[in-house]
N, C-alpha and C positions, 0 to 999 in steps of 0.2 A: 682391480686386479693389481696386485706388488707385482714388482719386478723380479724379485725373487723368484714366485711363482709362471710368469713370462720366461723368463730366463730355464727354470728347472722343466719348461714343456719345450722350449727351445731346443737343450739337451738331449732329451728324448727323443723329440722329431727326428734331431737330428742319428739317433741310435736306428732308431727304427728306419730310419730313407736310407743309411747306409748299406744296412740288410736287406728293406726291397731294392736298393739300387746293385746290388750283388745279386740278387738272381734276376732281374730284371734283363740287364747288361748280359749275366751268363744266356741268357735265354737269349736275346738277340744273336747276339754272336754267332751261338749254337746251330739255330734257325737259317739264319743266313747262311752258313758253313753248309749246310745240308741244302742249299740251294733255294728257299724258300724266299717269296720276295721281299724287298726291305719294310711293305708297308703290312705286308700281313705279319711277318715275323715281329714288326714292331706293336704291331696290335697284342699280339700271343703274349710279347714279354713284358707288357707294360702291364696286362691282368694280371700275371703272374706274380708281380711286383704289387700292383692296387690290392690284390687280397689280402696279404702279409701284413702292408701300410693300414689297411681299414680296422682290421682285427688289432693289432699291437695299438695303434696310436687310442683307438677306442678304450681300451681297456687299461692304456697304461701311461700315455703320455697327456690327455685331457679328463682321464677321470674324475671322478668328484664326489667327496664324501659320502653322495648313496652307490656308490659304485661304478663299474663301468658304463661309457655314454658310448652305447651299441643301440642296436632298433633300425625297423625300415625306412621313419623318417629318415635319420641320418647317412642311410644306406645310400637313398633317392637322393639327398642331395652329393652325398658322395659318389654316386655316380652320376651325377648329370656335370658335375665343375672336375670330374675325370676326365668325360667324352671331350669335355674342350679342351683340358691340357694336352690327352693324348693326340687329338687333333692338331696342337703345336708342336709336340713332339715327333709326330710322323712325319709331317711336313718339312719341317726341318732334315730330318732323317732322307728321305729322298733326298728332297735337294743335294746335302751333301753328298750322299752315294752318288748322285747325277752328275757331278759338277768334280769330285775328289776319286772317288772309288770307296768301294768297300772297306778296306782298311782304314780308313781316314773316317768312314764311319763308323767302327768299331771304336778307334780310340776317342771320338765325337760325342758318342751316348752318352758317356756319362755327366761332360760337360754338358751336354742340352738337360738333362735331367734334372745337372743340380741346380742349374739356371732355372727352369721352372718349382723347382722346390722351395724356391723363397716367395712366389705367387702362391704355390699350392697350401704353404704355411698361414697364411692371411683367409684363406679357404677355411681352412681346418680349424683354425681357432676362433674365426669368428663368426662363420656359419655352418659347417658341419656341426661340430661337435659345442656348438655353445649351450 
């Protein structure tokens, strides 16, 4: 693999997590704002994020000459190295709320998110989607 090609699904990754991380984070926010708790709200908006990431990144950031790399293999492992990220991410998510408050969790998310997105990158490129 050049780096070129490293480099130009880097990009994307990163195109595509900034848009699941904008509805991701809206959804949190949202959730919580409406009183729902930090760890199911976090659950809610972290799918709502994972669908957007799975379809985009499949279809446009690790594709490859026969086309998009979508399928249930990719699914299953995309959602089993999900359940562990979100697992980090919620956890973290309480604590903060526990420990800061709510507000210091909203502005919180997205820094945990994009902290796990450079693990979730190493996921994606070279077992999800290889």
């Amino acid at each position: 693999m050049s780096l070129r090609v490293l480099a130009k699904q880097g990009v994307s990754y990163g195109v595509v997590g900034v848009l699941a991380l904008v509805v991701d984070w809206s959804c949190f926010v949202l959730l919580t704002w409406c009183g729902i708790a930090t760890a199911p709200a976090n659950l809610l908006a972290r799918l709502s994020g994972a669908g957007i990431a799975y379809m985009l990144n499949g279809m446009f950031t690790f594709r490859d000459p026969q086309g998009s790399r979508l399928g249930w293999r990719r699914f299953a492992r995309f959602a089993s190295s999900w359940i562990v990220v979100t697992a980090i991410s919620t956890i973290a998510m309480q604590a903060i709320h526990a420990y800061a408050g709510m507000q210091w969790a909203w502005l919180a998310k997205p820094v945990v998110e994009v902290a796990l997105a450079g693990v979730s990158f190493l996921a994606y490129r070279y077992w999800i989607y290889k």
